[in-house]
Backbone bond lengths (Angstrom), bond angles and torsions (degrees), N, CA, C in turn:
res aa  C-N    CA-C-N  psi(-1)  N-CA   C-N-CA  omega(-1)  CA-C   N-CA-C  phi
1 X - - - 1.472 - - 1.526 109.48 -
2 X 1.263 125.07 137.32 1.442 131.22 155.27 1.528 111.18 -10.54
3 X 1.286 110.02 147.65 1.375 111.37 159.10 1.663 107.77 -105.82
4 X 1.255 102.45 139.65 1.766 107.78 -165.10 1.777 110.00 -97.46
5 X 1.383 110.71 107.96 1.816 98.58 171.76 1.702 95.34 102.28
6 X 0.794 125.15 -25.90 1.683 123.87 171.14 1.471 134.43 -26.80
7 X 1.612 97.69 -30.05 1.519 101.51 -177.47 1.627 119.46 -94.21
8 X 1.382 116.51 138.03 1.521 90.87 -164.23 1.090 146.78 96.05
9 X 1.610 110.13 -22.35 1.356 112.47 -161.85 1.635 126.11 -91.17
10 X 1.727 104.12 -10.37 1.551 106.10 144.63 1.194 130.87 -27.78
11 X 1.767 105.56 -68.90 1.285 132.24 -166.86 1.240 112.41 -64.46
12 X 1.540 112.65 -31.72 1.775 123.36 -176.16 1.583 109.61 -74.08
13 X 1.728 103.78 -43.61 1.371 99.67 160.60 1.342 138.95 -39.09
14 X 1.433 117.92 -56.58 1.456 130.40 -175.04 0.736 95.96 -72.21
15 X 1.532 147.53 -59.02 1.492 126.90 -149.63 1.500 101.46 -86.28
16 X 1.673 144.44 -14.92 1.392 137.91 147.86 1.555 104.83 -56.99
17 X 1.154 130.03 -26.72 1.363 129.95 167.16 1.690 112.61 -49.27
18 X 1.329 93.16 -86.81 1.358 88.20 164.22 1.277 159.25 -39.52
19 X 1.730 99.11 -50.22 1.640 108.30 143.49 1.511 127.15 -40.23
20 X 1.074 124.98 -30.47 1.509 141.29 -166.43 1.750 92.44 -82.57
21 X 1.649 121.02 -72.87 1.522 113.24 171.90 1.621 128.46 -24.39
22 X 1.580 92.75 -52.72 1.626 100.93 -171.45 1.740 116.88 -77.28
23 X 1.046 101.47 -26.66 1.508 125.36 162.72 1.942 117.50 -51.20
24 X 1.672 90.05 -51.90 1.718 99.11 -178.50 1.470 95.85 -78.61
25 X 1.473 121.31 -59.20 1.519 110.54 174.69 1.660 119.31 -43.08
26 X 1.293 142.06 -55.22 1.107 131.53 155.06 1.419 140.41 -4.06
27 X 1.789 85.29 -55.03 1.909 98.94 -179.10 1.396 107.83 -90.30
28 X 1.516 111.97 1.18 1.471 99.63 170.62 1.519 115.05 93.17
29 X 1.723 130.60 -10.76 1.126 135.59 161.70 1.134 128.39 -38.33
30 X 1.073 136.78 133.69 1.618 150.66 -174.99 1.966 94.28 -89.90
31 X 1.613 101.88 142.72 1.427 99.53 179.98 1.315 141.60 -61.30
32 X 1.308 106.50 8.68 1.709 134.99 172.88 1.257 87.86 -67.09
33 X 1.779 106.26 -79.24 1.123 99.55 -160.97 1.496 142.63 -81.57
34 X 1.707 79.37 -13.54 2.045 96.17 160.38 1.458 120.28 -36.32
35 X 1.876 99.36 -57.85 1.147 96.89 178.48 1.907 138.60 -47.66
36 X 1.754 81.58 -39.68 1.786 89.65 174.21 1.134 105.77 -65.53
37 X 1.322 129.53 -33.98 1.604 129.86 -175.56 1.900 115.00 -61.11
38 X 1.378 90.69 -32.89 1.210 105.54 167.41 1.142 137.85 -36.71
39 X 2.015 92.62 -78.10 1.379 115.94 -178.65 1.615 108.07 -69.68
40 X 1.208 142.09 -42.17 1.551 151.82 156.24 1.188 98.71 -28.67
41 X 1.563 152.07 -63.95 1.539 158.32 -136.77 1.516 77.65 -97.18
42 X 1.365 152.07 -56.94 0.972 157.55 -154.19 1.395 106.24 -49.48
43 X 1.943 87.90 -78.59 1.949 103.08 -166.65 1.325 100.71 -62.50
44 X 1.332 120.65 -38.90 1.646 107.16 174.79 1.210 137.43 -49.28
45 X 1.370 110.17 -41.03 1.495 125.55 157.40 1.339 131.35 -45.87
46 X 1.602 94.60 -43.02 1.824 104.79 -174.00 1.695 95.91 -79.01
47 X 1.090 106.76 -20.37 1.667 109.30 -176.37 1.148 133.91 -41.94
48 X 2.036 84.09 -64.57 1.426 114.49 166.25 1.526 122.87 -55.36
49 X 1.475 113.62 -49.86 1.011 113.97 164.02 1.418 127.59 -33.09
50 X 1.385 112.99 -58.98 1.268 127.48 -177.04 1.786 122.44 -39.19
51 X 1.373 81.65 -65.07 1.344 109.12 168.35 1.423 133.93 -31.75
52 X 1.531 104.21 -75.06 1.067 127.70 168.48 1.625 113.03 -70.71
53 X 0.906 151.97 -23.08 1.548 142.50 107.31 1.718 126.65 -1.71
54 X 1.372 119.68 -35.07 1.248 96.67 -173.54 1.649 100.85 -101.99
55 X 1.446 136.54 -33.67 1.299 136.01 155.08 1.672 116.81 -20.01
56 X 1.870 98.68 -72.36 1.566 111.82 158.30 1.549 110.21 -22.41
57 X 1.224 112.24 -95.48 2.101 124.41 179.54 1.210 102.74 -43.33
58 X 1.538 158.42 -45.10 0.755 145.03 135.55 1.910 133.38 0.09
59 X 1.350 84.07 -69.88 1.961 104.75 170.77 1.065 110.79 -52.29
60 X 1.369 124.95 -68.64 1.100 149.40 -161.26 1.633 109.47 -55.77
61 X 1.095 114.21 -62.71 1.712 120.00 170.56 1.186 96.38 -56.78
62 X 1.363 144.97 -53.04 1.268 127.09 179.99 1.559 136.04 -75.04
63 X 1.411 105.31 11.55 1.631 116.31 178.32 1.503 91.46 -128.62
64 X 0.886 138.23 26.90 1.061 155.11 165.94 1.558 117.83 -108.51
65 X 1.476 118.40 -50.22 1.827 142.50 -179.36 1.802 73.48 -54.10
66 X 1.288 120.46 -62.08 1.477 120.76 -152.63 1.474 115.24 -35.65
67 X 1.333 109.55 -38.40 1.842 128.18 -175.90 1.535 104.67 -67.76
68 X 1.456 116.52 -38.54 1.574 100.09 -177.86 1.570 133.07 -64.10
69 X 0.849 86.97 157.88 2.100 83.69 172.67 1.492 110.52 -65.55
70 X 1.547 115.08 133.05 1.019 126.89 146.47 1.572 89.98 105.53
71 X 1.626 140.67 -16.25 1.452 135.54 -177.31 1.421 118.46 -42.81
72 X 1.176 124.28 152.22 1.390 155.07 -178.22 1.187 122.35 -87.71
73 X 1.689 97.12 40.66 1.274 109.34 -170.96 1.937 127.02 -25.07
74 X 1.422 101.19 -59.53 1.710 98.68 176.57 1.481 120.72 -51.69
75 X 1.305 110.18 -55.92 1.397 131.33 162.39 1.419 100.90 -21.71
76 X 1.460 112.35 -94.77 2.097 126.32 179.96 1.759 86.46 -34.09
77 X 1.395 121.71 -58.65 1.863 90.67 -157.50 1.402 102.31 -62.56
78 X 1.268 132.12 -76.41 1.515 132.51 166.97 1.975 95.15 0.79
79 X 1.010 125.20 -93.07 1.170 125.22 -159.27 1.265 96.66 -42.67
80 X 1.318 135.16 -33.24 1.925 114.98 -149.55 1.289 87.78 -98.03
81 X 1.814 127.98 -21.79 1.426 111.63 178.64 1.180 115.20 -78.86
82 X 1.781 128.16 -8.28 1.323 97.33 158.59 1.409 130.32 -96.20
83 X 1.274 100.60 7.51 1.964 103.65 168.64 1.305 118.71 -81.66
84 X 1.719 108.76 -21.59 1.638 116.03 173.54 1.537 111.71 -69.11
85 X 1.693 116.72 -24.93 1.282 131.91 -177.80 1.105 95.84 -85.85
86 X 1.512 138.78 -40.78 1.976 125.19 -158.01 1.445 89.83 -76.87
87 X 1.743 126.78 -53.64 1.249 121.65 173.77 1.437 128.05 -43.93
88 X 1.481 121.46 -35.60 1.667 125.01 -177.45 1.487 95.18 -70.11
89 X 1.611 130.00 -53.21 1.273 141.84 176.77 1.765 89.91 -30.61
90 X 1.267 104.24 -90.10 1.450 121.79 -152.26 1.485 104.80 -39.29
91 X 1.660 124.15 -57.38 1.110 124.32 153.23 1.927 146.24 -22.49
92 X 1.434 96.72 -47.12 1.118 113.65 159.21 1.371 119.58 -60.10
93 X 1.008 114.36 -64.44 1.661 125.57 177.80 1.695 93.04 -44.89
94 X 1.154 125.37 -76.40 1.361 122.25 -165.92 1.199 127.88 -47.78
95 X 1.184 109.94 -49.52 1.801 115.51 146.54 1.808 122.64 -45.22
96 X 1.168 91.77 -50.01 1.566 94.84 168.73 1.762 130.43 -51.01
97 X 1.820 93.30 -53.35 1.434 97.33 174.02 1.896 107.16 -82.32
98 X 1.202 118.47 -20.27 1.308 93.70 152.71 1.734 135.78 -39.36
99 X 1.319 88.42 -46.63 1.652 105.54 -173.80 1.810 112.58 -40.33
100 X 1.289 87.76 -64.36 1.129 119.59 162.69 1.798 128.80 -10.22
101 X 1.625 81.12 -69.36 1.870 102.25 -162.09 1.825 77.27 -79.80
102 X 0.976 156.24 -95.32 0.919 173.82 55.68 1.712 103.37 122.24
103 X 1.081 107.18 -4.98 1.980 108.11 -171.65 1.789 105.03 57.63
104 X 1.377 119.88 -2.29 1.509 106.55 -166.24 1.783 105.25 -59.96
105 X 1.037 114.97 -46.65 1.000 116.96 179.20 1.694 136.18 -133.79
106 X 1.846 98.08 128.67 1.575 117.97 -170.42 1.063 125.96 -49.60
107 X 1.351 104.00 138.88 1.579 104.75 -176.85 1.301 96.37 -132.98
108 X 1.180 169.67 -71.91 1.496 150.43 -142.37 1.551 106.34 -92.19
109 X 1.407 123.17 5.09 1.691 126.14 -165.45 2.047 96.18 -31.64
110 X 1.483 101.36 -57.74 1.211 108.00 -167.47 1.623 120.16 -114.02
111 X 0.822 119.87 -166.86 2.008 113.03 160.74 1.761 106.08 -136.57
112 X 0.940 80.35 152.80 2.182 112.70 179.35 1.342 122.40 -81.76
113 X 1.119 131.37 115.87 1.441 119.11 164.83 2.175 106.52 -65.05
114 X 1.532 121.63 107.55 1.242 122.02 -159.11 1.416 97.32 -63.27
115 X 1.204 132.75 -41.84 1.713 121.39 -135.51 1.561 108.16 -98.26
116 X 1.510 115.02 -23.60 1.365 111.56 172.94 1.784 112.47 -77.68
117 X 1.388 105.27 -49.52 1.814 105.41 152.52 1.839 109.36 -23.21
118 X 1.380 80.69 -67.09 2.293 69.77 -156.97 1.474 107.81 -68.30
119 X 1.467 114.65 -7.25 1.684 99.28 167.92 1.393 110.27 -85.21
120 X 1.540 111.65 -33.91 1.769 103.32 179.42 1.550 99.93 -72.71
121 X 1.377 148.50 -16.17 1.620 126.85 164.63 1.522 98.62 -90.81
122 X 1.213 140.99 0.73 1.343 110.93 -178.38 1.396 120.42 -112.75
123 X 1.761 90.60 -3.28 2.006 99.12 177.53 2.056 84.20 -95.41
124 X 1.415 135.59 -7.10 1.276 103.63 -176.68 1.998 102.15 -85.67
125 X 1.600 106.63 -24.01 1.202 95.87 176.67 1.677 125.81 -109.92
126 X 1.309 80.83 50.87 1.832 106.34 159.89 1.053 126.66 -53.39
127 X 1.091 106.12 -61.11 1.590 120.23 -174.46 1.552 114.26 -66.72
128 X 1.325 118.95 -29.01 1.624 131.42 -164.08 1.620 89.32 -95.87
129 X 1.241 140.89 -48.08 1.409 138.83 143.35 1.504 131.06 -37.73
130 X 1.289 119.06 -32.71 1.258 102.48 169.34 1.858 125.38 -88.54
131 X 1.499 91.69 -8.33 1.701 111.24 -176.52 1.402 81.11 -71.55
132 X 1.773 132.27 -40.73 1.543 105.12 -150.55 1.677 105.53 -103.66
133 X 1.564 109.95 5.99 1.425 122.59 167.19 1.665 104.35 87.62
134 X 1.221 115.38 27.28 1.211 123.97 168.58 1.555 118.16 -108.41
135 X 1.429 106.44 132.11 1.538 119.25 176.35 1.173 105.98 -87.06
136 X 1.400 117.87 136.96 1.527 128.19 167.33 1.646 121.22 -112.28
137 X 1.499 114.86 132.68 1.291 113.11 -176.82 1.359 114.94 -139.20
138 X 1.588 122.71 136.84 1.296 112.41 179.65 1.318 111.01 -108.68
139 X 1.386 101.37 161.00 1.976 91.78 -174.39 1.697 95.07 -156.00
140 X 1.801 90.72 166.05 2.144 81.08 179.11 1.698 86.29 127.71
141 X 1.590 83.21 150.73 1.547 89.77 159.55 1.543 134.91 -87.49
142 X 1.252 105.04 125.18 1.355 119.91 -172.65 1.963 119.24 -31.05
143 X 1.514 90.21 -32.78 1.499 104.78 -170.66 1.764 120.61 -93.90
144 X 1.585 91.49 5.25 1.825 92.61 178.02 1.309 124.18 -100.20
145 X 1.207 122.62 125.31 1.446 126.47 -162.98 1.720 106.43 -109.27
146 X 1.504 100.96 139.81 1.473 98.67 172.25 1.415 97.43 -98.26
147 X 1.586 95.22 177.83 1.445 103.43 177.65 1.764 107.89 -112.36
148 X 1.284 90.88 87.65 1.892 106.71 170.29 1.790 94.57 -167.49
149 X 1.810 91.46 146.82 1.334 98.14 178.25 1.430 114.02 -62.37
150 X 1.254 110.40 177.03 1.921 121.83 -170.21 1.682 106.89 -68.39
151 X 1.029 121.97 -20.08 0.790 131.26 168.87 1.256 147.71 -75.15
152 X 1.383 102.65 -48.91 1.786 123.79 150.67 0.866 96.46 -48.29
153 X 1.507 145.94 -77.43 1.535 154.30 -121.34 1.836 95.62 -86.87
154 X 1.669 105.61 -30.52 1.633 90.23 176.82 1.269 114.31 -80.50
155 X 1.826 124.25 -18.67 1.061 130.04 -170.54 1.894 109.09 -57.49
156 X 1.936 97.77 -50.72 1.636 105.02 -173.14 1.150 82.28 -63.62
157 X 1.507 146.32 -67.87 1.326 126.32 -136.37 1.599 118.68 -57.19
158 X 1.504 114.21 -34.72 1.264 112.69 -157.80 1.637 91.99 -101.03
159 X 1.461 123.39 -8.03 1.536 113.74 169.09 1.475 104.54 -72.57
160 X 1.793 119.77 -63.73 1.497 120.83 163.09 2.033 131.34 -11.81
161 X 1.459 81.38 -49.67 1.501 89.96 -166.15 1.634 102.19 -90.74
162 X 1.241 129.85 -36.68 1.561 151.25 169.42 1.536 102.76 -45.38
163 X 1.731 104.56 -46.83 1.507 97.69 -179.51 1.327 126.74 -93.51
164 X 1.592 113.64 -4.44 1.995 128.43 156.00 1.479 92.74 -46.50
165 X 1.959 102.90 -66.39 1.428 100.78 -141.47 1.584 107.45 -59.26
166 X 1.282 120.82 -34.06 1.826 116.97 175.15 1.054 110.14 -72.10
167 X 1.139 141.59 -27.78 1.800 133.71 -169.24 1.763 110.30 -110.31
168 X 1.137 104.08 -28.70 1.737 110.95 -159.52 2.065 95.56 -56.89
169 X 1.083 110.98 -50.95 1.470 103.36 -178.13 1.605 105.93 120.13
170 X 1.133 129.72 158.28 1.570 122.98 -165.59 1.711 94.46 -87.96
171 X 0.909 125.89 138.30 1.532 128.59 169.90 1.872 107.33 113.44
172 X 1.446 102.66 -13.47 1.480 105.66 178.39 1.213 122.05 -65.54
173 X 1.258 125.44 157.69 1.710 115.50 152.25 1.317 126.53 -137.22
174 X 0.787 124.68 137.38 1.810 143.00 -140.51 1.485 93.04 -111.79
175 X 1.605 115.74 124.22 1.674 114.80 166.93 1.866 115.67 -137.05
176 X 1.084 91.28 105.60 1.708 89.00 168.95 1.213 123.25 -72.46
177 X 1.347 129.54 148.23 1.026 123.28 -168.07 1.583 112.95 -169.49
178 X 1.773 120.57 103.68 1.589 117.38 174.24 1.224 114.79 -86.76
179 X 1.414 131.74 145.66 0.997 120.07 165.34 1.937 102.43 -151.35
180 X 1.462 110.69 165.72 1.348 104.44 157.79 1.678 134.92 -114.72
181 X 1.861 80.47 142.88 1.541 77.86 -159.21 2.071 107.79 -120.80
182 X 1.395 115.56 123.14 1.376 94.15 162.56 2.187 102.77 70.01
183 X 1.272 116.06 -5.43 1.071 114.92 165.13 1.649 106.92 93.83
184 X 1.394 88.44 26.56 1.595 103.85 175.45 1.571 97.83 -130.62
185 X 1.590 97.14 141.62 1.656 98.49 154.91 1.275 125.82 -105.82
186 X 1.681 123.55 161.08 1.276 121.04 -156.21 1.756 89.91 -163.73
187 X 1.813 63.59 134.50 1.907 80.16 173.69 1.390 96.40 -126.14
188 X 1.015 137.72 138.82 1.796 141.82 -167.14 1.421 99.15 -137.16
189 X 1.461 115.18 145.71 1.604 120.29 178.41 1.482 88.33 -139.28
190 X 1.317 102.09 99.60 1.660 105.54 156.01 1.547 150.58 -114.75
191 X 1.052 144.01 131.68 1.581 130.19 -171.33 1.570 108.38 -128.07
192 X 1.365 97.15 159.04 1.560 103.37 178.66 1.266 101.95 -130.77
193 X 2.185 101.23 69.27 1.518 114.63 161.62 1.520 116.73 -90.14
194 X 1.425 108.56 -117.98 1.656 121.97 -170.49 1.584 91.55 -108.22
195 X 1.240 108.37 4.37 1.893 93.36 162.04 1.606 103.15 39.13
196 X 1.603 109.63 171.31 1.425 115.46 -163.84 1.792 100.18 -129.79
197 X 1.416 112.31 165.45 1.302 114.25 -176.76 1.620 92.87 -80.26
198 X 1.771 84.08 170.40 1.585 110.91 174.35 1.998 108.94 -60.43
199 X 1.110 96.78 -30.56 1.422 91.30 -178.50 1.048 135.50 -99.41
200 X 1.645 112.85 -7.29 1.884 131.24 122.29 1.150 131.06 -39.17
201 X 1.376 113.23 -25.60 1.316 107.35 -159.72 1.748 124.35 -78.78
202 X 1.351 89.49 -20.10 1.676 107.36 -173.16 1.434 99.17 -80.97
203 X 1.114 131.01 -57.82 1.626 164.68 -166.22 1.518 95.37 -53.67
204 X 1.290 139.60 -17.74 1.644 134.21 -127.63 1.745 86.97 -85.43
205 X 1.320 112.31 -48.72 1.281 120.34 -165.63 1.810 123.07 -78.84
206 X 1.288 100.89 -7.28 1.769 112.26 171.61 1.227 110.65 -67.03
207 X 1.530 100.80 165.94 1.268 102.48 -166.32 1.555 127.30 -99.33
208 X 1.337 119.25 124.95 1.697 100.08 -153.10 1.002 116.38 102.46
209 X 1.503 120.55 -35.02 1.520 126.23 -146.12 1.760 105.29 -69.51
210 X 1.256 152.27 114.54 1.199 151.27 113.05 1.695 142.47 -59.79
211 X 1.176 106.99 137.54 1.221 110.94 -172.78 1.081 106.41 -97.76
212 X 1.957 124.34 176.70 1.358 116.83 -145.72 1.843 101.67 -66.60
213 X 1.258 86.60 -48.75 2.091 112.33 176.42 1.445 96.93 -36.53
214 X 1.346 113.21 -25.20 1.932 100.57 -148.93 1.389 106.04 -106.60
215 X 1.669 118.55 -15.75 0.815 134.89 -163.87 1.749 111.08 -63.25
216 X 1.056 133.73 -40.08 1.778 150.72 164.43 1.696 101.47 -36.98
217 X 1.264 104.91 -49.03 1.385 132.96 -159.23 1.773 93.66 -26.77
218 X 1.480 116.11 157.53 1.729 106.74 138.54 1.434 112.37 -118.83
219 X 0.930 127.16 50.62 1.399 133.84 143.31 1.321 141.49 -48.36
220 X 1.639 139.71 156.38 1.418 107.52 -157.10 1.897 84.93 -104.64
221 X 1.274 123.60 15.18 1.102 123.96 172.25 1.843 119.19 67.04
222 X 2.078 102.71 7.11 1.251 97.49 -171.93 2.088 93.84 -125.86
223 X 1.629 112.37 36.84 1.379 112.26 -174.84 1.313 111.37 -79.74
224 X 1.817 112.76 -36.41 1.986 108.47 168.19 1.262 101.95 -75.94
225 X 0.815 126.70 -40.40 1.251 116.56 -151.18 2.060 102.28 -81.50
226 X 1.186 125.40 -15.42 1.669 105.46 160.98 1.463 99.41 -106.41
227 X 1.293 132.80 -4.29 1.619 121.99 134.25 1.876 118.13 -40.29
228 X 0.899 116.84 -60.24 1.202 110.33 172.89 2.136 128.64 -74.87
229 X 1.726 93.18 -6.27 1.423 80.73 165.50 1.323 111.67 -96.35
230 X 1.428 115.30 -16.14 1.567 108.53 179.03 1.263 125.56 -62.11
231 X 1.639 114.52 -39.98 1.059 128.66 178.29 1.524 120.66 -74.47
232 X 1.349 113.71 -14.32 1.603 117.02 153.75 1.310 117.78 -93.55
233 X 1.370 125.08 -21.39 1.489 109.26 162.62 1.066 103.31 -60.13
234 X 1.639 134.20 -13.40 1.620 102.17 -176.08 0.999 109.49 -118.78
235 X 1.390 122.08 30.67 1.644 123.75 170.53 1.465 112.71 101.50
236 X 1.672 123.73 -3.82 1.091 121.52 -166.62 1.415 90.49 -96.64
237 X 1.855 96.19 -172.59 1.715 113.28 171.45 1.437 96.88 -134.73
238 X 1.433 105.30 160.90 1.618 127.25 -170.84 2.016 93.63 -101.58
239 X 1.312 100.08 152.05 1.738 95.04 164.29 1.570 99.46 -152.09
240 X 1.335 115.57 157.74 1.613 93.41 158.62 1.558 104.77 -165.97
241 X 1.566 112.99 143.19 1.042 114.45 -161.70 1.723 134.48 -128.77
242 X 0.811 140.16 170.99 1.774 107.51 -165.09 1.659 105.10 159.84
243 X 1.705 104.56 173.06 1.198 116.10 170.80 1.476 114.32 -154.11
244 X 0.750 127.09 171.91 1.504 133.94 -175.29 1.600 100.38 -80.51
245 X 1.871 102.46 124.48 1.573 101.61 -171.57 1.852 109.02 51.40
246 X 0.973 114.76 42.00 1.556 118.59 158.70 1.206 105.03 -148.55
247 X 1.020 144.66 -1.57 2.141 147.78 169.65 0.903 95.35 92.63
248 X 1.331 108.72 -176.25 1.575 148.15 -164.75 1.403 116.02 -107.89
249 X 1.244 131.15 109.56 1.715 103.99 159.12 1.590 102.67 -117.30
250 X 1.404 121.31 170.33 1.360 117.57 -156.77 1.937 52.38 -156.51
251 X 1.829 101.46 136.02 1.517 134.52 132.05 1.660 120.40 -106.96
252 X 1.466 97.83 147.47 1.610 118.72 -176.32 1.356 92.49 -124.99
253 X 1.181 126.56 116.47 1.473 126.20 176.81 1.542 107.63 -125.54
254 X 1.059 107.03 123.42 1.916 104.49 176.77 1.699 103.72 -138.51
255 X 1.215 105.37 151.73 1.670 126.07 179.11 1.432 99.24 -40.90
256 X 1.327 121.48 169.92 1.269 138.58 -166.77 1.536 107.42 -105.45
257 X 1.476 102.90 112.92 2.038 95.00 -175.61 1.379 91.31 -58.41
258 X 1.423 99.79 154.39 1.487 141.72 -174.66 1.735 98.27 -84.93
């Protein structure tokens, strides 16, 4: 098979090298921390790369199957359109969580009423939930608002619930639920699927990061993890807690609008 990205890629190096210096000088970092700025701009990069590489090799062998005798032609396109889709996915997200790191774009400008949100994203991904044998339920009072625009708040919801429906296990059921507690707000996504090991558990929110279960997945592997930047752009913290064959719960906790 082809080798993918090969040409060039000295040259692409150094000059992301460089870009990366003038970038840390910019923000004013001292070379301690340049360096971390460094190595971070680095693994992220090689990440992406990575990533987006196996969708690519993927395609490719399969528009390729097309040339042999006797191929299944409809079949092979079907397949390559959904690697052209896991790649647009993966892409999106990356651009997205760029957004993110970057201040480009607001997230607490306003606050959400939570509970009518997670029924309008969780009756649209009904159907993609019931293919994977997962029940979805929303719960909470109707009247508690976080503080992130309508938009953010649909983003966690439908990453939260997106990531039950691939991992939770067929027979699970997945329930969102805001409520206030103690002068905190909380949005919680929990299921009582195949839950994750102890040594997933820390890891849940990295970027890319899959676990052994998750690994099949086509996911762009970056849905906790801009779950968890949203919820610190707005002052909150991410937690998440679990066991193997005992579910998942993921808390969103943010300050109490004023």
């Amino acid at each position: 098979m082809r080798r993918l990205f090969g040409r060039g890629q000295v040259a692409r190096d150094d000059r992301v090298g460089h870009e990366t210096a003038e970038r840390a000088s910019a923000l004013g970092l001292d070379e301690r921390d340049r360096a971390a700025y460094d190595e971070l701009r680095t693994g992220f990069t090689a990440a992406v790369s990575h990533e987006l590489r196996t969708p690519l090799a993927r395609l490719l062998a399969l528009l390729e199957s097309m040339l042999l005798p006797g191929a299944q032609q409809e079949q092979l396109v079907e397949q390559a359109r959904v690697e052209v889709e896991h790649a647009r996915e993966l892409i999106d997200d990356i651009l997205f969580l760029s957004e993110l790191e970057s201040g480009a774009t607001d997230v607490s400008v306003d606050s959400t009423p939570a509970v009518p949100l997670v029924r309008t994203v969780l009756e649209r991904l009904e159907e993609s939930a019931a293919r994977a044998g997962v029940a979805l339920r929303a719960e909470g009072d109707d009247h508690v608002e976080l503080p992130v625009r309508a938009r953010m708040l649909r983003v966690i919801v439908e990453n939260l619930a997106e990531n039950a429906i691939r991992h939770a296990g067929p027979g699970a059921t997945f329930t969102l639920a805001a409520a206030q507690e103690n002068g905190t707000l909380v949005l919680s996504a929990a299921d009582d699927g195949t839950g994750v090991s102890e040594q997933d558990l820390p890891r849940l929110f990295e970027r890319f990061y899959r676990g052994d279960r998750a690994r099949a997945s086509r996911g762009s592997g970056l849905g906790l993890s801009i779950v968890k930047h949203i919820v610190a752009s707005a002052g909150g913290q991410v937690q998440a807690s679990g066991q193997r064959g005992r579910g998942l719960e993921i808390r969103c906790t943010f300050p109490a609008v004023e």
